[in-house]
C-alpha positions in Angstrom: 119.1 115.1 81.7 121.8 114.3 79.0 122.4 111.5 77.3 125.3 110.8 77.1 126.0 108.6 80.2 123.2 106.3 78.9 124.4 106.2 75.1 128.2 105.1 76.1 127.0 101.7 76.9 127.2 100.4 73.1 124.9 97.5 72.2 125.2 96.1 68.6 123.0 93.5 69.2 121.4 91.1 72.1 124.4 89.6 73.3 126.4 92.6 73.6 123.6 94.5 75.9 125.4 93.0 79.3 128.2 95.4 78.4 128.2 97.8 81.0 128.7 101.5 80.9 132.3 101.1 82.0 133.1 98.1 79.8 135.5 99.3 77.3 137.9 101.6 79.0 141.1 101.5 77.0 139.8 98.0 75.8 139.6 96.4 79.4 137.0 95.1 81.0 135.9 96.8 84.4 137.3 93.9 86.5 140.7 94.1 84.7 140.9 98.4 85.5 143.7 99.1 87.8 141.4 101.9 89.7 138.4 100.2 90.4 140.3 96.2 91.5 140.2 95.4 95.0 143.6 95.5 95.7 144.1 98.9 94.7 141.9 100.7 97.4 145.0 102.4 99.1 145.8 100.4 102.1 145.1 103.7 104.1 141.7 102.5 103.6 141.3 99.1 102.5 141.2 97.8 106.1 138.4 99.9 107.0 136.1 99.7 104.4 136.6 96.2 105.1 135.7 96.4 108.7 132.7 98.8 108.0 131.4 97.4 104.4 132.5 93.3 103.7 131.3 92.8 107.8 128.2 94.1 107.1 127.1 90.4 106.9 127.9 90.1 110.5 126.1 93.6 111.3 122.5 92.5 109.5 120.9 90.9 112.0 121.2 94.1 114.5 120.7 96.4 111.3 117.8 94.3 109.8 118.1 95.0 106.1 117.4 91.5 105.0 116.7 88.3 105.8 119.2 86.4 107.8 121.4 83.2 106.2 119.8 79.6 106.5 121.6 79.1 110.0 120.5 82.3 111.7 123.4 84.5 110.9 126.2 85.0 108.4 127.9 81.8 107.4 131.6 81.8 106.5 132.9 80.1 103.4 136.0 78.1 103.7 139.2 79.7 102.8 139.5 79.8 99.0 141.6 79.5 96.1 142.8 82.9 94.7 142.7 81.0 91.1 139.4 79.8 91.7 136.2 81.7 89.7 132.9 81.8 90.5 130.7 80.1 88.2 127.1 82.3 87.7 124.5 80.1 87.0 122.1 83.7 86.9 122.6 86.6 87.7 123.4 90.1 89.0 119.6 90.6 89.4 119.0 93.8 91.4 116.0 95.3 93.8 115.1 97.5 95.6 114.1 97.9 99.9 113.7 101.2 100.9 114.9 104.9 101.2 116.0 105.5 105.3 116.4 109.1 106.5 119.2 109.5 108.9 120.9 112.5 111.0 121.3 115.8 109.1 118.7 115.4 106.0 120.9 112.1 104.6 119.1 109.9 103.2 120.3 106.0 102.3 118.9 104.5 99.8 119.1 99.6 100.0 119.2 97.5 97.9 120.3 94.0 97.1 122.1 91.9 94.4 121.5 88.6 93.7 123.6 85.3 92.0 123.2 82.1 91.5 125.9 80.0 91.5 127.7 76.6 91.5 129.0 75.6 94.8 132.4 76.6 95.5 135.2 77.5 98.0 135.2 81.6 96.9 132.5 83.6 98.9 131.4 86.3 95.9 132.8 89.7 96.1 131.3 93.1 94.7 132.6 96.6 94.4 130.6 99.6 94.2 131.8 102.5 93.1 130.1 106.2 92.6 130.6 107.5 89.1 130.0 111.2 90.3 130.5 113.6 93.0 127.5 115.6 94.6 128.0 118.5 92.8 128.2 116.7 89.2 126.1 115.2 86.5 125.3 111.9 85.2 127.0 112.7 82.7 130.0 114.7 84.2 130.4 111.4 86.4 130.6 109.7 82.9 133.6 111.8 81.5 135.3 111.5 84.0 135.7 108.2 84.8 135.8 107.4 81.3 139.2 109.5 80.8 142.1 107.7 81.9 144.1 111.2 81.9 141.8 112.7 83.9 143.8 113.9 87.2 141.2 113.5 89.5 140.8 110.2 89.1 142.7 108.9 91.9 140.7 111.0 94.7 137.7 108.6 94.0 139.2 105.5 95.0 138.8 106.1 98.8 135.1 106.3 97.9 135.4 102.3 96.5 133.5 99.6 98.6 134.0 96.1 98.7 131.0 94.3 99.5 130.6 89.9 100.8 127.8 88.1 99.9 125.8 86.5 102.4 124.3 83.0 101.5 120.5 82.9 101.3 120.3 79.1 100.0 121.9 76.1 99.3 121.5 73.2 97.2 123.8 70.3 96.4 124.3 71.9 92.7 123.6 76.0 93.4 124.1 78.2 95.8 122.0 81.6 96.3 124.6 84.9 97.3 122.7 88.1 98.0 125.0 91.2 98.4 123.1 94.0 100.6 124.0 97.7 99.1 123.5 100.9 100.3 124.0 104.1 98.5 123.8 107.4 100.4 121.9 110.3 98.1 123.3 113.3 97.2 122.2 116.4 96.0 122.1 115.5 92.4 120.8 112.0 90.2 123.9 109.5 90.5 125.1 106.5 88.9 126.8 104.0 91.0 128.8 101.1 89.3 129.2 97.5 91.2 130.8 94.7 89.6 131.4 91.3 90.9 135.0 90.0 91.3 136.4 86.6 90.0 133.3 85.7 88.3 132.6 84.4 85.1 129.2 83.9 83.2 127.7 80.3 82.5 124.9 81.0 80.3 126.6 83.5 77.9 129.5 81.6 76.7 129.8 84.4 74.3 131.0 86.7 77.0 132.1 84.9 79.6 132.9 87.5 81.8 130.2 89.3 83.9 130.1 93.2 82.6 129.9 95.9 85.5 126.3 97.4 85.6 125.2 100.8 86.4 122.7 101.7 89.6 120.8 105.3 88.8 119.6 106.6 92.2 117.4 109.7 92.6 118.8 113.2 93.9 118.2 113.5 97.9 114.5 115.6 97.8 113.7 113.8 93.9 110.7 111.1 93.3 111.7 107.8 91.2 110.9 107.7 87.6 109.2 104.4 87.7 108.6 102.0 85.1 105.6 99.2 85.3 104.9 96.3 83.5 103.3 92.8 83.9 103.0 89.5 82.3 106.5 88.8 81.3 105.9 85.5 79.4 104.3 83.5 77.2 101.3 81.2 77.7 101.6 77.2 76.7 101.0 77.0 73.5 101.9 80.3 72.0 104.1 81.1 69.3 107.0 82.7 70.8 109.3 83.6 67.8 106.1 84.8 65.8 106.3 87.6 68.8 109.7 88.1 68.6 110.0 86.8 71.8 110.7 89.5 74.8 110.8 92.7 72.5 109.2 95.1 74.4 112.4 95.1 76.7 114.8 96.5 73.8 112.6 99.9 73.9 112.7 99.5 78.6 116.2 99.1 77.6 116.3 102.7 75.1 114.2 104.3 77.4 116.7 103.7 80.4 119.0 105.1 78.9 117.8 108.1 78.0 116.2 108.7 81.1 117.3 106.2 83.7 114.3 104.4 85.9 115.2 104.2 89.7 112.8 101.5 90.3 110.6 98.8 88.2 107.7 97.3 89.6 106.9 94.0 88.4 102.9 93.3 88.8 102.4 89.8 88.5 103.5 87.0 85.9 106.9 88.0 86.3 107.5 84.3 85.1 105.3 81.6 83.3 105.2 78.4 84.9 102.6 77.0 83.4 104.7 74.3 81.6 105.2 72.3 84.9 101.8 70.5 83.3 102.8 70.5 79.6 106.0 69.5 79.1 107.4 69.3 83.1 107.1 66.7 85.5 103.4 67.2 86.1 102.6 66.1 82.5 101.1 62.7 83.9 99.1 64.0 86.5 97.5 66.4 84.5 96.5 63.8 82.1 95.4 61.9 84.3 90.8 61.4 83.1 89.5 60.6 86.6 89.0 63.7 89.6 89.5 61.9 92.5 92.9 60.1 91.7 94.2 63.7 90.3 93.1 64.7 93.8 94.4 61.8 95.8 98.0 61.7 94.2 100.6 61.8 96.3 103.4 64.4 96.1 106.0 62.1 97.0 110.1 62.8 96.8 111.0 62.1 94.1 108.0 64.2 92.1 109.2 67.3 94.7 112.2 66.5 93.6 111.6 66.6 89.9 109.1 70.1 90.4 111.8 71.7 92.3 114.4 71.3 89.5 111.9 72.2 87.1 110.5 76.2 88.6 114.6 76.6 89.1 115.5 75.5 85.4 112.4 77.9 84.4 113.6 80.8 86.8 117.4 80.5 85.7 116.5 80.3 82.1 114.2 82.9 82.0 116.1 85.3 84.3 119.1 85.0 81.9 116.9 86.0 78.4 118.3 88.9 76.4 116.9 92.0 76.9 115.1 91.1 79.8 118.6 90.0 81.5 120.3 93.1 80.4 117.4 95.1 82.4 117.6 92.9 85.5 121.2 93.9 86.4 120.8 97.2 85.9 116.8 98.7 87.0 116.5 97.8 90.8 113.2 95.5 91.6 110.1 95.6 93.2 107.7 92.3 92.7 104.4 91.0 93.7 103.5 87.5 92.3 100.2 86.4 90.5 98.8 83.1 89.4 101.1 82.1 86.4 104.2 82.7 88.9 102.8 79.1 90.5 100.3 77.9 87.9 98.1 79.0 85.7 94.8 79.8 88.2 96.5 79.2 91.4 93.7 80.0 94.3 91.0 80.3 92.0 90.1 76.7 91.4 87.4 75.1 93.7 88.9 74.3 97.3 88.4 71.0 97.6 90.9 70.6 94.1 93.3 73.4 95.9 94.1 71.2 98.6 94.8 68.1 96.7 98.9 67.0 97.5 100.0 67.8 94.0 98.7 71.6 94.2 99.9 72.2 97.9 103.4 70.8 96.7 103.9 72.9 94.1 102.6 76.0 95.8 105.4 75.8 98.4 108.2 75.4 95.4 107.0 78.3 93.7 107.2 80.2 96.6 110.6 79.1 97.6 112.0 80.4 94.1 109.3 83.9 94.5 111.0 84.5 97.4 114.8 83.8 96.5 114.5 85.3 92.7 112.2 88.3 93.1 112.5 89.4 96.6 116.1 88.0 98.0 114.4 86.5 100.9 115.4 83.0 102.3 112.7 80.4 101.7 111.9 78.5 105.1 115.3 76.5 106.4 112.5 73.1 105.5 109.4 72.7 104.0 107.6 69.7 103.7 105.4 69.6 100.4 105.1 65.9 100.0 101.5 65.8 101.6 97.8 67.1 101.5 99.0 68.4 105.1 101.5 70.3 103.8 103.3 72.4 106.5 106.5 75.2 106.8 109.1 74.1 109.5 112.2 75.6 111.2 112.7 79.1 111.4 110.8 81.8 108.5 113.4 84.6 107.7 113.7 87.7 108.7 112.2 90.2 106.5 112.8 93.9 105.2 111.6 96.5 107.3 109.6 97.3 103.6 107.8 93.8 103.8 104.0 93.8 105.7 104.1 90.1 106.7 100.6 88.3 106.8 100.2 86.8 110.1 98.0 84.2 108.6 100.1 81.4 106.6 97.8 81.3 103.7 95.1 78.1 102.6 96.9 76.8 99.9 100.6 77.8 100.6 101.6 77.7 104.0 103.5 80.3 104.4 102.8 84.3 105.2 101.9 86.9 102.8 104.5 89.3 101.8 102.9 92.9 101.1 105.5 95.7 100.8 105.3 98.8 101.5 108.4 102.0 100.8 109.3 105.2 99.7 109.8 106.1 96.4 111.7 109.2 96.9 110.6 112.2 98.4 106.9 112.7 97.5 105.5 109.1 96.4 105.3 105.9 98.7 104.5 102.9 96.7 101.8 99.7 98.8 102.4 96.4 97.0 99.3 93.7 97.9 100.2 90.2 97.8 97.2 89.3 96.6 97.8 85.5 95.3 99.6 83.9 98.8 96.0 84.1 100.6 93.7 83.7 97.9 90.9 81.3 97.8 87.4 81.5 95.1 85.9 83.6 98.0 88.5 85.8 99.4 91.7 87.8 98.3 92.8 88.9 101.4 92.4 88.4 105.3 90.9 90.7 107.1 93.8 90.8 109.3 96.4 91.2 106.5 94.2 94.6 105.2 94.1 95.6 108.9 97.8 95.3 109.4 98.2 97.1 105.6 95.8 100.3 106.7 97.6 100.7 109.9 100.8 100.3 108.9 100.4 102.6 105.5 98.1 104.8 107.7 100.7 105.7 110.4 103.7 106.1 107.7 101.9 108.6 106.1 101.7 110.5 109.2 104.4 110.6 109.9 106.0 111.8 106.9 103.3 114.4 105.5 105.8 114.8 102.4 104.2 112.2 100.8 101.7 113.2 98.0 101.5 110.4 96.0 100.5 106.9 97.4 100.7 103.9 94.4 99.0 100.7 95.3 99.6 97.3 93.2 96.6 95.1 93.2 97.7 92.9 90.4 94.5 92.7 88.7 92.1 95.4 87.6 90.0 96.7 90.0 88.2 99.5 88.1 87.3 97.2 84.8 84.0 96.3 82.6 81.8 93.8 84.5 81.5 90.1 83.2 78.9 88.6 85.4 77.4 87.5 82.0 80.1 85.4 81.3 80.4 84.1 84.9 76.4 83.2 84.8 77.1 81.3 81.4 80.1 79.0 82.5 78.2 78.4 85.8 74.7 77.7 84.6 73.1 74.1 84.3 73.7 74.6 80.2 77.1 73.8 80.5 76.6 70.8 82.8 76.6 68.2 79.0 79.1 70.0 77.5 81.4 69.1 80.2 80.0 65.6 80.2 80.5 64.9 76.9 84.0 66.7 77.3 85.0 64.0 80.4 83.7 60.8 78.0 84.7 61.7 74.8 87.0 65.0 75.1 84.5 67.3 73.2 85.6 71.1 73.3 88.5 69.7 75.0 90.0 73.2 75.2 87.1 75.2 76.4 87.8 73.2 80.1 91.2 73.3 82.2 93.2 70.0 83.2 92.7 70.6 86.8 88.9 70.7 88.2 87.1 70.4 84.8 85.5 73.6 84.5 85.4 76.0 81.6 89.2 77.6 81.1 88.0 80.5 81.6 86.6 80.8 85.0 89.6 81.1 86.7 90.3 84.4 84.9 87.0 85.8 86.1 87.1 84.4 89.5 90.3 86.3 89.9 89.3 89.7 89.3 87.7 92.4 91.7 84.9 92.5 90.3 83.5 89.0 90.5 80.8 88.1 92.3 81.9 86.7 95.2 84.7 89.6 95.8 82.1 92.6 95.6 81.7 93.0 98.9 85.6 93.0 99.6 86.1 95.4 96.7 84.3 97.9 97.9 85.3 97.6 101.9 89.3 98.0 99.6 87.9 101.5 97.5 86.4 102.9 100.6 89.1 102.4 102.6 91.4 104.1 100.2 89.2 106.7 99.6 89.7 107.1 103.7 93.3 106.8 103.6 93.2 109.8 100.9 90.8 112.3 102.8 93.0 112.2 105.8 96.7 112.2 104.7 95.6 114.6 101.9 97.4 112.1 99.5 96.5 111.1 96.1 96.0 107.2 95.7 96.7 105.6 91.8 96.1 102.1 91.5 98.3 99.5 89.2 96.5 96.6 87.5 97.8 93.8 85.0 97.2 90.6 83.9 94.6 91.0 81.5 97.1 91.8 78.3 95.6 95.2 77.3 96.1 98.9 78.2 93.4 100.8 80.2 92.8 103.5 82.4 90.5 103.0 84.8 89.2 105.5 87.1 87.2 106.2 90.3 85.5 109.8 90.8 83.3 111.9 92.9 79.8 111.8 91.7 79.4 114.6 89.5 76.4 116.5 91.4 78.9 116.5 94.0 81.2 119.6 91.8 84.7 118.6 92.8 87.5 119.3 90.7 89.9 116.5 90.6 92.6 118.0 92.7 89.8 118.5 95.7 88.3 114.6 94.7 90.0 112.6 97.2 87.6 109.6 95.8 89.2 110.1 92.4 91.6 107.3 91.5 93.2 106.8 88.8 93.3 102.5 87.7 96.6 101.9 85.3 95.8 99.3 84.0 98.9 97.8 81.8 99.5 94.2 80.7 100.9 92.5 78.6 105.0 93.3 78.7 106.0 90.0 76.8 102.3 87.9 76.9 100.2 88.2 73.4 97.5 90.3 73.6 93.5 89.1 72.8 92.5 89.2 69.5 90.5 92.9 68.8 87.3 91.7 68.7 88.0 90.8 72.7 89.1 94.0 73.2 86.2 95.5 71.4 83.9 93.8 73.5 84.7 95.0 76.6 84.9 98.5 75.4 81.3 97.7 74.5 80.4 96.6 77.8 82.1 99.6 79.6 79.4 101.8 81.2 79.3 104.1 84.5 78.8 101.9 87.8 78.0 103.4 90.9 79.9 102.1 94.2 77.8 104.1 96.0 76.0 107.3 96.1 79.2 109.2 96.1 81.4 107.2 93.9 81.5 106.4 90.4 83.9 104.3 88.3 84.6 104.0 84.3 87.0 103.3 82.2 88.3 106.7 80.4 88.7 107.1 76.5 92.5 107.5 76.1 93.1 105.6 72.5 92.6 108.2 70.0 94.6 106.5 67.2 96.7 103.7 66.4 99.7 103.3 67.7 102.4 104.2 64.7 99.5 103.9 62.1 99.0 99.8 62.6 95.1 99.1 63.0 94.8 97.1 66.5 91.1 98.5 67.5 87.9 99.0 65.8 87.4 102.7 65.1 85.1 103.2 68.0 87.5 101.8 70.7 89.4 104.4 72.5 88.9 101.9 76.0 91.3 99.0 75.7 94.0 98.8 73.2 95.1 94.9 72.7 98.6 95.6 71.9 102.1 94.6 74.2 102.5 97.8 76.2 104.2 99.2 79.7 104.0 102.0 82.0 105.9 104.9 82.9 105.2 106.8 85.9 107.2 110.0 87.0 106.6 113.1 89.0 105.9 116.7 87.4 107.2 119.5 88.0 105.2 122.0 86.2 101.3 122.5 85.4 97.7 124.1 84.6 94.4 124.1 85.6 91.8 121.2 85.2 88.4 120.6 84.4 85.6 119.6 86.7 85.9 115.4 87.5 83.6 113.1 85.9 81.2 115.7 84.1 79.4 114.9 80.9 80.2 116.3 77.4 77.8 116.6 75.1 78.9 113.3 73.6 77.7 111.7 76.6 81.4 110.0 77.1 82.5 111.2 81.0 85.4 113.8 81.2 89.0 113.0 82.8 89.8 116.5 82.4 89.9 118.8 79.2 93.2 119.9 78.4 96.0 119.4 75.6 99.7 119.8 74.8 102.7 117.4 74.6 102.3 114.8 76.9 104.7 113.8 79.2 107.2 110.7 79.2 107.1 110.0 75.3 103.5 110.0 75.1 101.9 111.6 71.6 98.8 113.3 70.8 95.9 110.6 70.5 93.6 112.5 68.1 91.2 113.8 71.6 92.8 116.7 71.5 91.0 119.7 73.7 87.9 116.9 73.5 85.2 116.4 76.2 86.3 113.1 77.0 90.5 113.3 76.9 92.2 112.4 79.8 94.3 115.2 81.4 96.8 115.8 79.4 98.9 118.4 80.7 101.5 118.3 83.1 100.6 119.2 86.7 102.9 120.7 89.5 103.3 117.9 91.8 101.7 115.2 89.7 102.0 112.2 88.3 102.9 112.2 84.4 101.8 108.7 83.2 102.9 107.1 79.7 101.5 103.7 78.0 104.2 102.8 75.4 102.3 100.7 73.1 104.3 98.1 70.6 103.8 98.9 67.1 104.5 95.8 65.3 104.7 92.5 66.7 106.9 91.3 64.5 109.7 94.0 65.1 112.3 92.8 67.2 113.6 95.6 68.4 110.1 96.6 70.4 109.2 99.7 68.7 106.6 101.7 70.7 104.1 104.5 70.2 103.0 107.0 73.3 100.1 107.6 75.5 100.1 109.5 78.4 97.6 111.7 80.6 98.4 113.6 84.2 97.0 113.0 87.4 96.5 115.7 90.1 98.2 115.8 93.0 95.4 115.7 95.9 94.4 119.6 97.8 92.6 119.3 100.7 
């Protein structure tokens, strides 16, 4: 693909990154061109894209797209004053729903754009607009809109539409506007351009007005590139400017352009809200020396009230940080929420603390601003959240057709799960777990929300036998070193004075959490798979994957974050078994990135859990490891010890994106001479960026070349903490498309 397309949006510096690609014809702003305003679509037309395109408000109840506005259906604004601009509070952030296959091969791809804005009298208005036919490229598309002489350019304005936003939310000082898109595929890549109309910005006074961004959609018959990432923030405490605050997004941002993403999934910690005990409203409370009045506190009004303000300041503020705002507008959405999206170790915490007023309270906030900032959704029309009995009332909206809602509401927040499950393009479909909604210490997920997952995913993948690629979002780890040591230490009797001596005279004060006293750190551990108490639902998960794989004939890769290090994790057929990896369907590959924005743990963390990585056995057939995939530093700065190829303690993110070419592959999970276990024995350039990592043609590389109908998978690994523009070095490895 060329570059150009991607290169014409100029960005000097932070603030200038919101310039769209379109920003700058003849020295006008998008809003201000003659051939893309409103009131130029020739009035042959206007009145029926109206009809067809501004009333699709009225049609989405019958069309289910999204969720339906807080009074059932679409509400209409009062009649408004043309001179009247809307003021965005946040905003254009964009997601994605789903690909739909229609009558003759088309194929729609939906979508959704979301602001945030003061109230007013003007309902928010959004063109879209292709930027190239279906026999042109990206960057034909480009050149041609981009030349005001070219002669063509008047044919495209039938193609204009003019979308109304329907209102999700409403609060006395903001008001929530979610515009529902849909783009029909053509035969090639496309960028699409939407803009909104009459808008101006609030938080970049710099600017002021709202640049037009650029949508890249995948050809009709093409798989997404996809980019992951996780943790995107910083943890109380930490030294954000000594990070250079969210770098990592400046090189998304380079990337993009290059190569446009279709789709970035968000795995958890999309947002830190942590301070809600630091420097928020629950400052007091968390202060507060003695259990049972912490647990007994009420969550009256006016500290609802005061928490409410606080997770939408935090959203707004956060949503609206340069380069991560610049990305939002422009790479469509997918999220699934962890703990630090609520509080850091939300669920994990012993249930008698979980179900304190405080904790229910703020559980039903955070989801209120999950569901209206990462998903679109409407929160519940009421929810009451000032009691230990905290409860949802009125009606819950109407979901995607992408979302598998729990029918369970969960223990801590009583509302449902929202598991998604869609298409990325032709050959991948992409299983997001909400993992956090139903958590307790003990459980992850309902039996009944895996059993609606299985048969949902189960009977998709029938009936589209296209599908070759299945990618699963767990959130945390599943395939990881074991840390029942650590567990057996913060829970043993030894620790029993130490937190007595912490509760009279605040020894180690740090080495315990504010909320039920015990040590910091044993939320982290109760959260991951491979705790104790969640062994037994780990394994029922991996086998019934491994199922899910055997019959569909469909390769299953698993995303993990949250632990702010690179990994690859993987589960294999048992070598005596002699399956090559494209004939394994047990053999799963664990991508395991973290942290986007987060610091990482110092080396000698990482080191030890390199050192505590060995080959477990999940049965007789199955085997699980992490792989060796480090070979070097990334750009020459030390971050591991020299024996550490395992975990790499450095910021880092993940591309994933189909091949289309490849070779042969070693047998899975056999041992080199070394001892270390195989991931396949080959070498080359690796795909998406990736380097050479100094295991070249060795034992124990991961697969490195590209493989017809695989995945191509890329860590980019930050340099230099200190660099603000997010300078990254490469891994990357292949995995196999399944053969059975």
């Amino acid at each position: 693909m060329t570059d150009a397309i991607w290169e014409s949006e100029q960005r000097t510096d932070i603030a200038s990154k919101e310039v769209g690609i379109l920003n700058g014809v003849n020295g006008t702003s998008f809003a201000d061109h003659a051939a893309v305003r409103g009131d130029t679509v020739n009035s042959a037309t206007k009145n029926s894209v109206e009809a067809q395109h501004i009333g699709v408000a009225n049609n989405a109840n019958k069309q289910g797209h999204f969720p339906l506005a807080q009074n059932g259906g679409h509400e209409e604004t009062p009649a408004r004053t043309q001179n009247e601009e809307l003021a965005v509070l946040c905003g254009p952030l964009l997601n994605f729903r789903r690909l739909d296959s229609g009558q003759q091969a088309a194929v729609t791809w939906y979508g959704s754009v979301l602001v945030v804005a003061k109230p007013s009298k003007r309902q928010p208005e959004l063109i879209l607009k292709p930027l190239g036919h279906t026999d042109e490229s990206l960057n034909q598309g480009a050149q041609r809109l981009a030349s005001t002489a070219d002669a063509t350019r008047g044919q495209a304005l039938d193609e204009e539409r003019l979308f109304r936003a329907l209102k999700l939310h409403e609060d006395s000082d903001k008001i929530f506007w979610c515009f529902e898109l849909d783009i029909p595929l053509q035969n090639r890549e496309a960028p699409w351009a939407y803009t909104l109309l009459h808008a101006h910005s609030t938080w970049a006074p710099a600017t002021r007005s709202i640049s037009p961004k650029v949508i890249a959609v995948p050809a009709r018959g093409q798989s997404m590139r996809v980019m992951f990432h996780s943790c995107n923030g910083f943890s109380v405490g930490t030294d954000e400017e000594a990070w250079s605050g969210p770098a990592l997004w400046n090189d998304v941002i380079r990337v993009h352009e290059q190569h446009p993403f279709h789709v970035m999934i968000g795995g958890g910690d999309q947002i830190y809200n942590d301070g809600v005990r630091v420097d928020g409203p629950l400052r007091e409370w968390a202060d507060m020396g003695n259990p049972k009045r912490k647990r007994d506190h009420p969550f009256g009004e006016q500290l609802r009230a005061e928490c409410d303000e606080f997770y939408f300041r935090n959203y707004a503020r956060w949503y609206t940080t340069e380069p991560f705002a610049t990305a939002n507008g422009q790479i469509p959405q997918i999220n699934v929420w962890d703990d630090h999206d609520i509080i850091d170790g939300f669920g994990s915490y012993t249930d008698h603390f979980m179900q304190c007023p405080v904790f229910r309270g703020i559980g039903a906030i955070s989801y209120k601003y999950y569901c209206l900032f990462q998903h679109h959704v409407a929160p519940p029309t009421s929810m009451k959240t000032n009691g230990a009995g905290a409860k949802s009332e009125g009606a819950a909206p109407t979901p995607d057709p992408s979302y598998i809602v729990g029918s369970e509401l969960g223990p801590y927040i009583s509302r449902p799960s929202l598991s998604i499950y869609t298409h990325l393009g032709a050959e991948i479909a992409f299983l997001g777990i909400d993992a956090r909604t139903e958590r307790t210490r003990h459980q992850i997920n309902y039996p009944s929300t895996y059993a609606a997952i299985f048969s949902r995913v189960s009977s998709s993948l029938a009936s589209n036998p296209t599908i070759k690629h299945l990618i699963i979002l767990l959130g945390v780890p599943i395939a990881y070193p074991r840390l029942a040591w650590l567990e057996q230490i913060f829970t043993s009797p030894l620790i029993g004075p130490i937190r007595f001596l912490n509760k009279r005279f605040g020894v180690a004060g740090s080495f315990f959490n504010k909320f039920d006293g015990k040590p910091d750190l044993l939320d982290d551990l109760d959260d991951h798979y491979t705790a104790r108490q969640h062994k037994r639902e780990r394994k029922h998960l991996i086998l019934s994957l491994q199922e899910l794989a055997a019959k569909h004939s469909v390769r299953v890769t698993i995303l993990g974050g949250d632990v702010h290090l690179a990994a690859l994790g993987s589960f294999y057929s048992n070598p005596k078994l002699g399956l090559t990896k494209e004939k394994d369907h047990r053999y799963m590959a664990n991508i395991i990135s973290s942290a986007i924005t987060n610091h990482p743990p110092p080396k000698a963390v990482a080191d030890l859990l390199a050192r505590r990585n060995k080959v477990h056995h999940l049965d007789h057939d199955t085997d699980e490891t992490l792989i060796p995939l480090f070979g070097k530093d990334p750009g020459g700065v030390e971050k591991n010890s020299a024996f550490n190829k395992l975990t790499m303690p450095s910021r880092n993110y993940a591309i994933i994106t189909q091949s289309e070419r490849g070779e042969g592959i070693g047998i899975n999970g056999s041992v080199g001479a070394d001892g270390n276990i195989s991931n396949g024995n080959g070498d080359g350039q690796l795909p998406n960026g990736g380097q050479a990592n100094g295991n070249k043609a060795s034992t124990h590389a991961p697969t490195t070349e590209k493989m017809a109908g695989g995945l191509d998978v890329t860590f980019r690994v930050e340099i230099d903490q200190h660099d603000a523009q997010g300078t990254t070095d490469g891994y990357g490895f292949s995995i196999p498309p399944l053969e059975m």
